[in-house]
Kinemage of the C-alpha trace (Angstrom):
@kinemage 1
@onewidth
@group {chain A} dominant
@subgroup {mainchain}
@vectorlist {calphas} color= white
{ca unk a 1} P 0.000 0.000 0.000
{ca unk a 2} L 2.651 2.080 0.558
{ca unk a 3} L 3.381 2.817 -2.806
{ca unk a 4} L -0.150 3.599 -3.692
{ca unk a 5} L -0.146 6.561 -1.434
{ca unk a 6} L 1.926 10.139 -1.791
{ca unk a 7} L 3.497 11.368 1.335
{ca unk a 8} L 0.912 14.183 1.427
{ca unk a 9} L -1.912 11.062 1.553
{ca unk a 10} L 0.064 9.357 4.190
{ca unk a 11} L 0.113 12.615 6.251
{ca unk a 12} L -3.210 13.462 5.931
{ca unk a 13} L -4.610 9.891 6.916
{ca unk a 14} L -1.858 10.461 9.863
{ca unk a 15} L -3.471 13.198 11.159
{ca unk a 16} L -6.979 12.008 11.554
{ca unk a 17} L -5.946 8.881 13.166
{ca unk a 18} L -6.050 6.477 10.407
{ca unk a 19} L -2.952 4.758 8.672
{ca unk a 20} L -2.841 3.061 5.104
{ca unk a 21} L -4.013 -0.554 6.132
{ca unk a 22} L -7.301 1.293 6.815
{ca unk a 23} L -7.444 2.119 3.301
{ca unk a 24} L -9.024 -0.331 0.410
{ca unk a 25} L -7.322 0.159 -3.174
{ca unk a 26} L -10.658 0.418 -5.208
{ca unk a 27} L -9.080 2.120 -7.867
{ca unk a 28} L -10.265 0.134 -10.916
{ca unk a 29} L -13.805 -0.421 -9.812
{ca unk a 30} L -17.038 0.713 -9.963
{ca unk a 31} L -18.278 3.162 -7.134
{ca unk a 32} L -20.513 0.347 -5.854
{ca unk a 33} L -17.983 -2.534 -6.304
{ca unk a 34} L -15.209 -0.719 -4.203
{ca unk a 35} L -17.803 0.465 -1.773
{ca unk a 36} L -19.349 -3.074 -1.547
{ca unk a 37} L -15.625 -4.616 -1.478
{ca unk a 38} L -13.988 -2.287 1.169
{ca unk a 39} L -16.858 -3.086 3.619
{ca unk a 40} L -16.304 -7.122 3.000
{ca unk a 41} L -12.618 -6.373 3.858
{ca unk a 42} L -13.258 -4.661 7.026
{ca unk a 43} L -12.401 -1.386 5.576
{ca unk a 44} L -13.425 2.133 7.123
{ca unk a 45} L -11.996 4.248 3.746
{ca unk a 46} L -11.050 3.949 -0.062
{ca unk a 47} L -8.455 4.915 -2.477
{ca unk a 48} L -10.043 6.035 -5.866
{ca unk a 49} L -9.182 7.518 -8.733
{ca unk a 50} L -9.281 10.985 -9.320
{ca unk a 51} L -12.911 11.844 -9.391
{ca unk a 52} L -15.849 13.831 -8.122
{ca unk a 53} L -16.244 17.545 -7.996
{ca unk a 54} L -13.749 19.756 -10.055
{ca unk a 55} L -12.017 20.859 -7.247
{ca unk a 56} L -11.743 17.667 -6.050
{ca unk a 57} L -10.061 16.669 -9.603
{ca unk a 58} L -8.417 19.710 -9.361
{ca unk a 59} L -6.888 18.935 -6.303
{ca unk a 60} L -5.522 15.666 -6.795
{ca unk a 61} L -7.925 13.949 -3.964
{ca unk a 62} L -8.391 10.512 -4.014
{ca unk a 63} L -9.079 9.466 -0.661
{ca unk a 64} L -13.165 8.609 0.191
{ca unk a 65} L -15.197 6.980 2.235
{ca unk a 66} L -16.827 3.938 1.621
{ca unk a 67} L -19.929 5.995 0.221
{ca unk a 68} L -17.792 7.612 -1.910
{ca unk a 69} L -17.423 10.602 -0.184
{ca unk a 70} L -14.159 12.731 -0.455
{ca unk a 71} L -12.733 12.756 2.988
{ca unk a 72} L -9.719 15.454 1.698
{ca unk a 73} L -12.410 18.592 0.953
{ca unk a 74} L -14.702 17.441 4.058
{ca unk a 75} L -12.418 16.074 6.641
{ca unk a 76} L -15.743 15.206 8.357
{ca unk a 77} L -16.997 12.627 6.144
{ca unk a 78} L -14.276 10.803 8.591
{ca unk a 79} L -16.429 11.516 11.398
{ca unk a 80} L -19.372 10.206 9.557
{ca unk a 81} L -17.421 6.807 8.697
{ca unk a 82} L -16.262 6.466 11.859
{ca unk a 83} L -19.619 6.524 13.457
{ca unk a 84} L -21.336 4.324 11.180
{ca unk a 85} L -18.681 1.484 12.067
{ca unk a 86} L -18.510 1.881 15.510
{ca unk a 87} L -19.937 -0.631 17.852
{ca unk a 88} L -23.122 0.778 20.410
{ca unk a 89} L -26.452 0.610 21.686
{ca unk a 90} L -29.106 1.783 18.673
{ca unk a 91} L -32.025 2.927 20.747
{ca unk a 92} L -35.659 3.747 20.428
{ca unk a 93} L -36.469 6.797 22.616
{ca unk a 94} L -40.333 8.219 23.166
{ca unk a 95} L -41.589 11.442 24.650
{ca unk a 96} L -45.058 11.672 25.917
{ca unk a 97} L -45.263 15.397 25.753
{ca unk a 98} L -44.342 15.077 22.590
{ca unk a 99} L -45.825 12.432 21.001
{ca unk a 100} L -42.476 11.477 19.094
{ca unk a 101} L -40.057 8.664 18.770
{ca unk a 102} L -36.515 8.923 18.007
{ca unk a 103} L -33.683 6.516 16.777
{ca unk a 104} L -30.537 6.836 17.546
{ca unk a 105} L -27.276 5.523 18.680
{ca unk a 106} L -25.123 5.840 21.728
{ca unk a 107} L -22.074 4.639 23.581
{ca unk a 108} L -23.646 4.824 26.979
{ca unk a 109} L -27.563 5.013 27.524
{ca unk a 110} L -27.986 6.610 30.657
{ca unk a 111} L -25.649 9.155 29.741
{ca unk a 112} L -27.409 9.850 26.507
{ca unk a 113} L -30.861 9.781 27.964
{ca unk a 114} L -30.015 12.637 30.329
{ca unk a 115} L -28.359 14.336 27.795
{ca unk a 116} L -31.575 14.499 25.463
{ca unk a 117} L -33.603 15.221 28.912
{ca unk a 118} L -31.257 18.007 30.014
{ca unk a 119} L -31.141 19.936 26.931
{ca unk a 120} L -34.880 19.897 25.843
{ca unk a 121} L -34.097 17.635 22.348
{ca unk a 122} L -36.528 18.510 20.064
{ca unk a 123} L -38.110 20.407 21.932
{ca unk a 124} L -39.103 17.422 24.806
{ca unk a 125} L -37.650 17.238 28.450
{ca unk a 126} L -39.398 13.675 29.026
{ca unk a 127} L -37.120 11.649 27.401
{ca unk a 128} L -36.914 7.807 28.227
{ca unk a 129} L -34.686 5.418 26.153
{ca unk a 130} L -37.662 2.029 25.787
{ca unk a 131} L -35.447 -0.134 23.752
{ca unk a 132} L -32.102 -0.888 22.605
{ca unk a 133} L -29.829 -3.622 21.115
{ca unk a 134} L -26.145 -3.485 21.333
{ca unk a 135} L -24.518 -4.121 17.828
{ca unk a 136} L -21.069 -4.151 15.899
{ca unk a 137} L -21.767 -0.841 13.380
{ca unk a 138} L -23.682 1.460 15.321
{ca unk a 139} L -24.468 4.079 13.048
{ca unk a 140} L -25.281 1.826 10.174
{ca unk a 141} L -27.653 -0.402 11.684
{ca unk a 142} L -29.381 3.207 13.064
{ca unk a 143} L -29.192 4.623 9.691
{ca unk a 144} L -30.810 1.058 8.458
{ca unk a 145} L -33.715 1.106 10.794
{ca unk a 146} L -34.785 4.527 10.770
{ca unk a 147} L -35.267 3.922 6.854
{ca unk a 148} L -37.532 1.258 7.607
{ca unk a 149} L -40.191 3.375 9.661
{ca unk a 150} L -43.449 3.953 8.360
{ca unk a 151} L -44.514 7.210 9.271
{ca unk a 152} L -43.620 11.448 8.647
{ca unk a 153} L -40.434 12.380 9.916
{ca unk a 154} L -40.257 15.646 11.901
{ca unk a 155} L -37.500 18.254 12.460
{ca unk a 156} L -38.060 20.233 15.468
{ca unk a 157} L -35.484 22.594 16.594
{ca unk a 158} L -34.352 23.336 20.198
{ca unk a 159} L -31.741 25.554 22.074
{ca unk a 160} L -28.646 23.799 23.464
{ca unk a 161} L -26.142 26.674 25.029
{ca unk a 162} L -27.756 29.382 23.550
{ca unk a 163} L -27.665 28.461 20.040
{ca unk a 164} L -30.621 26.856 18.164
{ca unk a 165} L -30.147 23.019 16.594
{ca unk a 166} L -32.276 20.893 14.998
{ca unk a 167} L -33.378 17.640 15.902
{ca unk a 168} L -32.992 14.899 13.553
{ca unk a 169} L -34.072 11.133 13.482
{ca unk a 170} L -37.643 11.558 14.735
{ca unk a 171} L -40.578 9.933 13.945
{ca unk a 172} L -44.265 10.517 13.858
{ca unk a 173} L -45.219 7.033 14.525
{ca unk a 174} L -45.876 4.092 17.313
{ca unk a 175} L -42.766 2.325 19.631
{ca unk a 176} L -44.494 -0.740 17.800
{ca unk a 177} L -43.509 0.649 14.519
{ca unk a 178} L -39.753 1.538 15.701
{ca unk a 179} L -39.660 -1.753 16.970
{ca unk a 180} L -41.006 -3.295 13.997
{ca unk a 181} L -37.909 -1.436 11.820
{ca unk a 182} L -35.243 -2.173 13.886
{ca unk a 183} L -35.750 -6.149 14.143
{ca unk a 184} L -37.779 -7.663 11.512
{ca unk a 185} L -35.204 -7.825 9.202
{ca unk a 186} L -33.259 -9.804 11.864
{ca unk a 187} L -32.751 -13.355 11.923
{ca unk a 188} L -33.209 -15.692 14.538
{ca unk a 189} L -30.041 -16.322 15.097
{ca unk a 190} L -28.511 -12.675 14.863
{ca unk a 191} L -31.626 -12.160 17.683
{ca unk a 192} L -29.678 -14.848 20.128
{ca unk a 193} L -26.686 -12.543 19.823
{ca unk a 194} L -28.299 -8.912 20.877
{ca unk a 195} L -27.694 -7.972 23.673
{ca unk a 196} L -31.187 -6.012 24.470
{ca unk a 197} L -33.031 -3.667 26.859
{ca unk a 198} L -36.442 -3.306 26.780
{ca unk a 199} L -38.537 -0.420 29.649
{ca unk a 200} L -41.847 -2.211 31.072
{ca unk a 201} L -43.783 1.363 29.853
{ca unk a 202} L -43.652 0.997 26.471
{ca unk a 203} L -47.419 1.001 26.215
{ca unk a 204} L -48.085 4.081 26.924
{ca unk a 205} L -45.345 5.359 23.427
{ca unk a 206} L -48.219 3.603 20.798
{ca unk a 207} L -48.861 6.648 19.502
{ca unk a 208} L -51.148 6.866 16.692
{ca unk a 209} L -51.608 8.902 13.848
{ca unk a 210} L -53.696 8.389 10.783
């Protein structure tokens, strides 16, 4: 791989905490095929040719994630990639006052659920987390499930140190529904190996909307 990469590459990579054995050489192949390929191999990011916008081409830039994002003009798509291969707890959250469900994901529940309490999220301050499942790619399997749900999405915006934010990821819809999204597409053996948390009040979250 070494040779693959210019110094400048190596650097960058360097100085957001990856190294070249993260990186799948997808050079010769389709956008899908080295997206589809680089995930098989356990790989967060891809080399490509040069491609995309002009200043990308421009540029030189060749690094991506696996979506084919450029990672050299939006050092964040790193974030992004990061996050949807990091192992956590995807949870369903409801708020009575509210009447909304969210999906998200989390590296510590309690923590979170505070979090969403304490700042008001979307506009809610009764914020309880009634399911979650602890899985290997986080923000994938959240981004997966919250696809799934039949229902409007909302944004709702809320203040969080003085500044307005928007809340993302909620849903208009029943904790059946949520629930419904994040498993059924499970199978019975991948449900033996979840490691799960379900609240005894999830009654009272079947919203319903026609």
């Amino acid at each position: 791989m070494t040779s693959l990469l210019s110094a400048d590459e190596v650097r960058f990579l360097a100085r957001h905490g990856y190294s070249e054995e993260d990186v799948y050489d997808g050079r010769y192949q389709s956008k899908e095929g080295r997206a589809a390929a680089a995930k098989e191999a356990g790989k967060h990011l891809v080399l490509a040719g040069v491609i995309g916008r002009a200043n990308c081409r421009r540029m030189g830039h060749r690094l991506r994630t696996r979506a084919g994002h450029c990672i050299q003009c939006k050092p964040t798509n790193i974030a992004f990639q990061r996050r949807e291969d990091t192992p956590g707890y995807v949870y369903i959250a409801g708020s009575l006052s509210g009447r909304i469900i969210k999906i998200g994901t989390t590296g510590d529940l309690n923590l979170r659920e505070n979090q969403m309490r304490a700042e008001g999220y979307g506009g809610s301050k009764d914020w309880i987390v009634l399911f979650s499942v602890y899985v290997s790619k986080g923000g994938e399997f959240e981004r997966a499930a919250s696809s799934r749900v039949k229902g409007n999405r909302v944004y709702r915006t809320y203040f969080k140190d003085g500044i307005e934010q928007g809340a993302v990821e909620l849903h208009l819809c029943s904790f059946g529904e949520a629930l419904r999204a994040m498993t059924e597409h499970l199978s019975d053996e991948e449900r033996k190996r979840l490691t799960v948390f379900r609240s005894k009040h999830t009654g009272r979250y079947e919203f319903e909307y026609e």
